[in-house]
N, C-alpha and C positions, 0 to 999 in steps of 0.2 A: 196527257197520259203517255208514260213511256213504253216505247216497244221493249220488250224483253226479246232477246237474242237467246233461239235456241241452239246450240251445238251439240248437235245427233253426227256429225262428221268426223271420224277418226283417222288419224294420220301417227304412223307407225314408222321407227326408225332405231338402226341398228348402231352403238355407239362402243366405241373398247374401255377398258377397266380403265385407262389412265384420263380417256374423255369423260369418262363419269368421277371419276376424282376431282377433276377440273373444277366440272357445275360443281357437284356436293362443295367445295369449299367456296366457293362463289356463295351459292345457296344461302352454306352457314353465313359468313364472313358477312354478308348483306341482310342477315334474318328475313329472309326471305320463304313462307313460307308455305304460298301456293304454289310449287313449280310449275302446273299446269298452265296456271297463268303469266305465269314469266315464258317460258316458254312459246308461247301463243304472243304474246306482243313481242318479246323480242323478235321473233321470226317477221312478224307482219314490219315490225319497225324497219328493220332490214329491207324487206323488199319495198314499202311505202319511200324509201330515202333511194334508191334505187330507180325505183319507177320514177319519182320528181326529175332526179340526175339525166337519162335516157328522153325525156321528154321534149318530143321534135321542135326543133327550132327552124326558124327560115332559112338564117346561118348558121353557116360550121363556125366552129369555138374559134381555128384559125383565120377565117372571115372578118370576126367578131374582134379580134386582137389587132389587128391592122390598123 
């Protein structure tokens, strides 16, 4: 049985005419056409790729290169 995943959490943000030009032709250009959902992974992809990047090591990268 799958868990269904509810999202009752809203996250709100202010973007200018020409950032919204941007997505909307992304949007189109990829027929993409849950934005909700693009949105929400792309954000989590971002910080999931992020978070892995930051993720401690024993050594520093310069350590690690030696």
């Amino acid at each position: 049985m799958k868990k269904e995943t509810i999202r009752d959490r809203r996250i709100t943000c202010l973007i200018s005419e020409e950032e919204e030009r941007i997505i909307e032709h992304y949007l189109r250009k990829y027929k993409i056409t849950n934005r909700s959902r693009w949105m929400r992974e792309t954000i989590l992809a971002f910080i999931m790729k992020n978070l892995e990047q930051d993720y401690p090591t024993l050594f520093t990268e310069q350590d690690m290169r030696r």
